[in-house]
N, C-alpha and C positions, 0 to 999 in steps of 0.2 A: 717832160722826160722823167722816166722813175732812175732813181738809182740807188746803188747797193754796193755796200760797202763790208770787205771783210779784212782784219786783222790776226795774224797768224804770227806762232812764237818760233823760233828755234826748235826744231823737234831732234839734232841731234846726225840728222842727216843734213834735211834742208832747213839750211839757215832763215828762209822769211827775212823778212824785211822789220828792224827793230825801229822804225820812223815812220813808215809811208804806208795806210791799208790798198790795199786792192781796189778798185773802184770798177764797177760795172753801170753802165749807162744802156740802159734797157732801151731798144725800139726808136734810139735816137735817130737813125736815118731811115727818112722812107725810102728812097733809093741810095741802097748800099752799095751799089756803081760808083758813087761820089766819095767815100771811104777815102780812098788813096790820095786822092787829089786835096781833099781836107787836110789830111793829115801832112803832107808836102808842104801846103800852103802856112801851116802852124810848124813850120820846123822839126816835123818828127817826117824822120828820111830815112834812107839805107832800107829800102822796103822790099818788101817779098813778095806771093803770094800762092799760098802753099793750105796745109791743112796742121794739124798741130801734134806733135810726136806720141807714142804710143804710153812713153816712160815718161816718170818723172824727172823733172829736168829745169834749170835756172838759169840765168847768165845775170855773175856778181859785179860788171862792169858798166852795165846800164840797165835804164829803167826800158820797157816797152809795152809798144798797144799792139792788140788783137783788135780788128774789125773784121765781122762777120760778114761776107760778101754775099755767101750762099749757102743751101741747108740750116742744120740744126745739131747741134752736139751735145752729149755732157763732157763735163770738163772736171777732173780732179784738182784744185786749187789750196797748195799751201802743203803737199807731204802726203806722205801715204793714212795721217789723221785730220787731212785735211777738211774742209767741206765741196760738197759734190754740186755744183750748178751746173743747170741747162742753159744753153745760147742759142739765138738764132738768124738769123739773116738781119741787120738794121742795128744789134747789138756792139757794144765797144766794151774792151776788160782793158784796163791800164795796169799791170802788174809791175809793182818797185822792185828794183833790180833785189834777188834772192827768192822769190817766190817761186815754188814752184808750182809748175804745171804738168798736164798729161791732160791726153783724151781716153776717155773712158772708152763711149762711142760715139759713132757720127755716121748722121746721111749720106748716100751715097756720092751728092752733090755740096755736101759742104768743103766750105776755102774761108778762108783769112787773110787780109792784110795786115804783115806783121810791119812795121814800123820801130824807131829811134829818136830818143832825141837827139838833133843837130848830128841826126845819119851817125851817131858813134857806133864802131864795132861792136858786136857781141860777142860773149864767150859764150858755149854749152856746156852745160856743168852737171853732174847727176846725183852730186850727193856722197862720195866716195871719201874716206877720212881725208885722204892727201891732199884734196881739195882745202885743204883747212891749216892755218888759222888765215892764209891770206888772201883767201874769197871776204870772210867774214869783214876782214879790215876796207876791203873794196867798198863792198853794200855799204860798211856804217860812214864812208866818209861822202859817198855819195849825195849830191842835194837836189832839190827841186827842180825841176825842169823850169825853164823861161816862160813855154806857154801849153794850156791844155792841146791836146790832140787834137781836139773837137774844135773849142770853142775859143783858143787862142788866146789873149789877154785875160778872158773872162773865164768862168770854168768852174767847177765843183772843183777842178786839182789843185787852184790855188786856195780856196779853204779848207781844205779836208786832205793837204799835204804841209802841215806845219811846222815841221820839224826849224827849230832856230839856224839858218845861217852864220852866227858866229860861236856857234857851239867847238 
C-alpha cells in the first residue's frame, strides 16, 4: 500500500487540524465493494454513500474517512491554499476533524463511503467567522480514534496520529 500524507495550518477560514495529518491510502482495496463493511467492522459507522460537496467544507466534531467506491475525482484538501489530489476507485482519505474538503471534479460514476468513528454525528461547517472560536476548541480537544478505518488495531493511523492523550 502507498500512502500520503498531508499537513495543513489554519488558513484563517478553515481551521485544519493542529494534531492529526490527512492520510491517504492509495489502491488499498482491490474491490472497493468491501469499503463499508471494513469500515463497520473497525468501528467507523454512521455511514453514507454519496459523492463529495462542491464547496469547501469541515465538520469540527469528528474525524472521518472517504472510501472511494467508484470513479475518480480531484479533491481540493485543507482551504482554498490547500493541495489539489486525484482519487480513485480502491483509494481511502482519512481526514482529522477541521480539514477541509471540496470536489473540484469527478467522474460521472464516482461515490464514497463516508464513515465516523464509533458512528459519532457530524457537523457541516464552511468556514464562516461565526463558526469560530468554538469549532476551533472542538478539533483541538478531539483525540485519536481506537482503530484505523482499514486495518483496525494495526494501521498507519496509529503511527502517524500522535498527538499525546494526556495533553
Amino acid at each position: 500500500m502507498d500512502m500520503v500524507t498531508f499537513m495543513f495550518g489554519d488558513d484563517g477560514s478553515i481551521p485544519n487540524n493542529p494534531n492529526f495529518p490527512v492520510l491517504i491510502y492509495r489502491a488499498v482495496f482491490d474491490d472497493p465493494g468491501g469499503m463499508q463493511g471494513t469500515f463497520e467492522h473497525n468501528e467507523w459507522t454512521n455511514s453514507w454513500v454519496n459523492g463529495v460537496f462542491d464547496y469547501h467544507h469541515y465538520h469540527s466534531n469528528t474525524h472521518e474517512v472517504l472510501g472511494v467506491i467508484n470513479g475518480s475525482a480531484t479533491l481540493q484538501l485543507g482551504g482554498t491554499n490547500g493541495d489539489i489530489v486525484r482519487v480513485k476507485a480502491g483509494d481511502v482519505i482519512i481526514l482529522p476533524a477541521g480539514t477541509g474538503h471540496r470536489r473540484l471534479e469527478a467522474s460521472a460514476d464516482f461515490q464514497v463511503v463516508g464513515a465516523y468513528p464509533e458512528g459519532h454525528d457530524y457537523d457541516t461547517l464552511t468556514g464562516r467567522p461565526e463558526e469560530r472560536p468554538d469549532n476551533v476548541k472542538r478539533i483541538e480537544q478531539l483525540g485519536k480514534p481506537r482503530f484505523d478505518p482499514v486495518f483496525g488495531t494495526t494501521g498507519p493511523i496509529h503511527e502517524a496520529w500522535t498527538k499525546e492523550e494526556n495533553e
